[in-house]
N, C-alpha and C positions, 0 to 999 in steps of 0.2 A: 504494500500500500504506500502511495506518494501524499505526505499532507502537506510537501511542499510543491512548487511548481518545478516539474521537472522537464527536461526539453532532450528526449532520448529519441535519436532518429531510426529504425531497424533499416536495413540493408535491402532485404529481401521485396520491400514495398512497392507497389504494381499503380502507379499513376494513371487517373484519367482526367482529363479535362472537362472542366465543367463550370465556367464560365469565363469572364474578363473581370480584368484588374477593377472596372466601376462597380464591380458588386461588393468588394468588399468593405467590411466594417472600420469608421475610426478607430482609434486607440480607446480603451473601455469600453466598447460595443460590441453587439452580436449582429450577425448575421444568419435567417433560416435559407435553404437550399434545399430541392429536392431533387434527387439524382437518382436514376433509374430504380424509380421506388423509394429508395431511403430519403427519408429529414434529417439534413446534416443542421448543425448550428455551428458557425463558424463565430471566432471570439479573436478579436483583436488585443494581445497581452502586451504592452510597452513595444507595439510596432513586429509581434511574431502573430503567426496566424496560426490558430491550433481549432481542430474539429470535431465535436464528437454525435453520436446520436444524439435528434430530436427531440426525444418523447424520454419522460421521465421511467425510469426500472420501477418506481412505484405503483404510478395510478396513471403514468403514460400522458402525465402534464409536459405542456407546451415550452421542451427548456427555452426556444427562440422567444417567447414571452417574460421571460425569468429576468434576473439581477445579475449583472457582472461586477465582481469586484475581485483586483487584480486577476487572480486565474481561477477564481472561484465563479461558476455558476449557481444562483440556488432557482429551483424550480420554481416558479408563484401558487403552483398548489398546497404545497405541505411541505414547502423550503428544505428540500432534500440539497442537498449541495456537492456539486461535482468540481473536480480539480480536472480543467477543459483541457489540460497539458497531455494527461493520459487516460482520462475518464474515471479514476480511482473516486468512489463515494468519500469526501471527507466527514459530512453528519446528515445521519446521523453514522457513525465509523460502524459499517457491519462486514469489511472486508467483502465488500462488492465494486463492482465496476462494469460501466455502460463501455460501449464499443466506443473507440478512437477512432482517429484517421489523422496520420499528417497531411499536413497542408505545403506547396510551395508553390511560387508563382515564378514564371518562365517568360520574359518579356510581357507582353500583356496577358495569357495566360494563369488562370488559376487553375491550380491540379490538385489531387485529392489523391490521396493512396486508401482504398477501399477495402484493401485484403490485408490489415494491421491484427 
């Protein structure tokens, strides 16, 4: 479990493209996306971009609706709160975690690694 913000890239990561540089979020912002099925929520941390599932592990709340603070997301349903670096639950802590995805952007391209 990460309860700090950690920025760990894997190797193996399978990029696709999925949208332009204007969709993404200022700094302390999110952004939702849907990508061939999935709601990504993309989160802008001091100028890095990190992504994880949409929909809360809980009750399947709207994270793209939710509170950014630093690298913390909390859900608005029942403020479950995800660390958006690597999707690890910080609270309540039950050693859970929502799917990730890094993020990187290639000229004006934004890409998504989907198989994290």
């Amino acid at each position: 479990m990460s309860p700090s913000c950690a920025d760990v890239l894997a190797s193996e990561d399978v990029y696709q493209a999925v949208g332009s540089t204007d969709m993404l979020p200022q700094p302390g912002r999110l952004t939702t996306i849907v990508f061939d099925g999935t709601e990504i929520v993309i989160a802008n941390v001091n100028g890095k971009y990190h992504a994880i599932d949409g929909l809360c592990e809980h009750a399947g709340g709207p994270l793209g609706a939710g509170t950014l603070v630093g690298c913390h997301l909390t859900c608005p349903l029942h403020a479950w709160t995800y660390d958006v670096t690597d999707g690890w639950l910080v609270n309540p802590a039950l050693g859970q975690r929502t799917k990730s995805f890094h993020v990187r952007v290639i000229d004006d391209v934004v890409e998504v690694a989907l198989k994290t």
